[in-house]
VEXTOR-179331 format. One record per residue: x, y, z of N, C-alpha, C in turn; residue in three letters. Coordinates in pm, whole numbers, padded with zeros to 5 digits, always signed. Example, Ala and Ser with C-alpha at 12.3 -4.5 7.8 and 13.67 -1.06 7.14 Angstrom:
BEGIN
+01319-00569+00780+01230-00450+00780+01320-00330+00780ALA +01285-00225+00708+01367-00106+00714+01290+00003+00787SER 
***
This chain:
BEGIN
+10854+08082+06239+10760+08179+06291+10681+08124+06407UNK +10650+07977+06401+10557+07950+06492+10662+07993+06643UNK +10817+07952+06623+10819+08008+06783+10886+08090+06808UNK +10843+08168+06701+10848+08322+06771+10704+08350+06842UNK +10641+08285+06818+10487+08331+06858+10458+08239+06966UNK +10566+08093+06998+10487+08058+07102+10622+08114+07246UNK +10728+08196+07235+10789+08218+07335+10740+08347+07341UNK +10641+08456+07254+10574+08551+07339+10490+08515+07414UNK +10401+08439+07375+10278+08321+07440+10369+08328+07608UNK +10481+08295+07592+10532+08196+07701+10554+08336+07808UNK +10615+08430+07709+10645+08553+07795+10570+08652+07867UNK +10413+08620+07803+10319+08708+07788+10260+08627+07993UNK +10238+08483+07973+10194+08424+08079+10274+08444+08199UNK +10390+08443+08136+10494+08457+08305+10515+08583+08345UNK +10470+08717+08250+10458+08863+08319+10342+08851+08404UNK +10274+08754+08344+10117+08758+08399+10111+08712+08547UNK +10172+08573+08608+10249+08557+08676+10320+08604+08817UNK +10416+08674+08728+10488+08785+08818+10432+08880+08869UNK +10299+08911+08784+10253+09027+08844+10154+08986+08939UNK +10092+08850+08893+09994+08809+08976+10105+08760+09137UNK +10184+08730+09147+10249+08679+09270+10270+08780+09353UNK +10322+08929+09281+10354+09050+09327+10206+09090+09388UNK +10093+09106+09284+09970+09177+09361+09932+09045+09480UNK +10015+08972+09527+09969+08848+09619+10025+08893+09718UNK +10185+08923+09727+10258+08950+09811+10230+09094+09832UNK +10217+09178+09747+10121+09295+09818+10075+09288+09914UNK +09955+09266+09870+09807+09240+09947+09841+09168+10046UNK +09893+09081+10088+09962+09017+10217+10052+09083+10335UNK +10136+09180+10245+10235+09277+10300+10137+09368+10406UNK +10048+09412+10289+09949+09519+10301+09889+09471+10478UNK +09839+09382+10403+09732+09333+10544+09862+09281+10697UNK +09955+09250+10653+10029+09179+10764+10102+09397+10834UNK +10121+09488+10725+10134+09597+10801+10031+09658+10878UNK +09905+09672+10848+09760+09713+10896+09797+09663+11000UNK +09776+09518+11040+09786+09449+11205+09828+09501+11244UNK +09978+09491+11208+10100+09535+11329+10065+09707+11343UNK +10013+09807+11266+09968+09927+11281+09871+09918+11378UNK +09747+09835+11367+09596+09840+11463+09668+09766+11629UNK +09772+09667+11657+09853+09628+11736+09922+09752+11795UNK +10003+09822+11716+10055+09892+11757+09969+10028+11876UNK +09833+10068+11815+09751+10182+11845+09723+10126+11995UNK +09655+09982+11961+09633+09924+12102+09710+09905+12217UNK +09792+09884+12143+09947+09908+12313+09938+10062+12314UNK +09969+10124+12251+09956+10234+12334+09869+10258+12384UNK +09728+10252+12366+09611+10286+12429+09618+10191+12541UNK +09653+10052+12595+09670+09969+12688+09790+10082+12755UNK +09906+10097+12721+10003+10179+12794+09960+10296+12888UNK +09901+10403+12794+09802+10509+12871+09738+10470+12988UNK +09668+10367+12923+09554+10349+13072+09648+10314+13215UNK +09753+10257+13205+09813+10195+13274+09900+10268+13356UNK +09925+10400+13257+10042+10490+13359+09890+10551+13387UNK +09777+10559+13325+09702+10663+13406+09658+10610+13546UNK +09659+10440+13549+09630+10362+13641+09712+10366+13759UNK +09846+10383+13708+09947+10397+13813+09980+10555+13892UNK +09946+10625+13807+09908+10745+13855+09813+10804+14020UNK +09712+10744+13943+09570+10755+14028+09639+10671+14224UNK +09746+10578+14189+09831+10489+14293+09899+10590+14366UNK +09955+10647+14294+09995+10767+14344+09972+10853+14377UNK +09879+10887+14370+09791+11022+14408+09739+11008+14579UNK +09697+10839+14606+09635+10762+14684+09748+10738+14753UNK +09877+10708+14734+09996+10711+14843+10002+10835+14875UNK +09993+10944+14797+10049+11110+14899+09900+11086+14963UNK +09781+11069+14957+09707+11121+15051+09717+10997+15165UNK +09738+10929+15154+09715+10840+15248+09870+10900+15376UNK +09978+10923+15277+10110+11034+15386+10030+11144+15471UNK +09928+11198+15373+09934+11350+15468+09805+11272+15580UNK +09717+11159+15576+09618+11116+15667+09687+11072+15782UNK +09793+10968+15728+09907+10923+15878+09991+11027+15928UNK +09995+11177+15862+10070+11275+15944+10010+11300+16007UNK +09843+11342+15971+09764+11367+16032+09710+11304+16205UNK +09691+11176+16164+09652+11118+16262+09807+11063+16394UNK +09897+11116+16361+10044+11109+16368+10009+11247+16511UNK +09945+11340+16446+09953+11433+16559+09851+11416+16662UNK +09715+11396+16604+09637+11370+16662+09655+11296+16761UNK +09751+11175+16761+09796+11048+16894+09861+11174+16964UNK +09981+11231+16923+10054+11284+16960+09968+11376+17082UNK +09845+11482+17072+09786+11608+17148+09760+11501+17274UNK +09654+11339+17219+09576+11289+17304+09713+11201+17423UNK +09838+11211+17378+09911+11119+17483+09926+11240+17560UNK +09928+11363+17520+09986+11465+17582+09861+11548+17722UNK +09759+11498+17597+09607+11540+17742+09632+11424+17829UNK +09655+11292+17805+09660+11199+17918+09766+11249+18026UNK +09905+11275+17975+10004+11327+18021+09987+11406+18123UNK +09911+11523+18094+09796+11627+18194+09712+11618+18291UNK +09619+11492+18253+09540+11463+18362+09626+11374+18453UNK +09746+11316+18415+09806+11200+18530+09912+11269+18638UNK +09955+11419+18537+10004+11483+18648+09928+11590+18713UNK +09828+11617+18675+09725+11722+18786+09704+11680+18880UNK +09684+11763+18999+09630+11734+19124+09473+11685+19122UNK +09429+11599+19209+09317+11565+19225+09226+11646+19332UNK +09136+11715+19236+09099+11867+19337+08950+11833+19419UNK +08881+11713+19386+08771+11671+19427+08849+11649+19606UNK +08959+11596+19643+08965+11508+19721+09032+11600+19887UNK 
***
């Protein structure tokens, strides 16, 4: 009788054990998924900012196109007034 009573003893400690290693590796699992979840939120929120960053780049290349079209014509009128005055007659003289 005594070992029948000391291999429940024995059985009773190593469920105890198993379960304690399991609620270990849990709780480890647990916490090592959280990171990689709170990791995860942050890249994307780093990602966002970044296309919104690259965005705003872009917005600043088309305007900066339509300022050099702009000023594209502007040379263009003033070579054309020079153009004017070098072939007019000189009426003072």
């Amino acid at each position: 009788m005594a070992n029948g009573t000391e291999g429940s003893s024995v059985t009773k400690l190593e469920s105890r054990w198993i379960a304690f290693v399991t609620a270990v590796a849990l709780l480890l699992g647990g916490w090592w998924l959280q990171n990689q979840y709170d990791t995860m939120l942050r890249i994307q929120q780093q990602l966002a900012d970044f296309q919104r960053h690259v965005d705003d780049g872009y917005v600043r290349k088309d305007y900066l196109a339509t300022v050099e079209a702009r000023l594209g014509r502007i040379e263009d009128k003033l070579d054309a007034l020079r153009d004017e005055k070098r072939t007019a007659p000189l009426s003072g003289r």
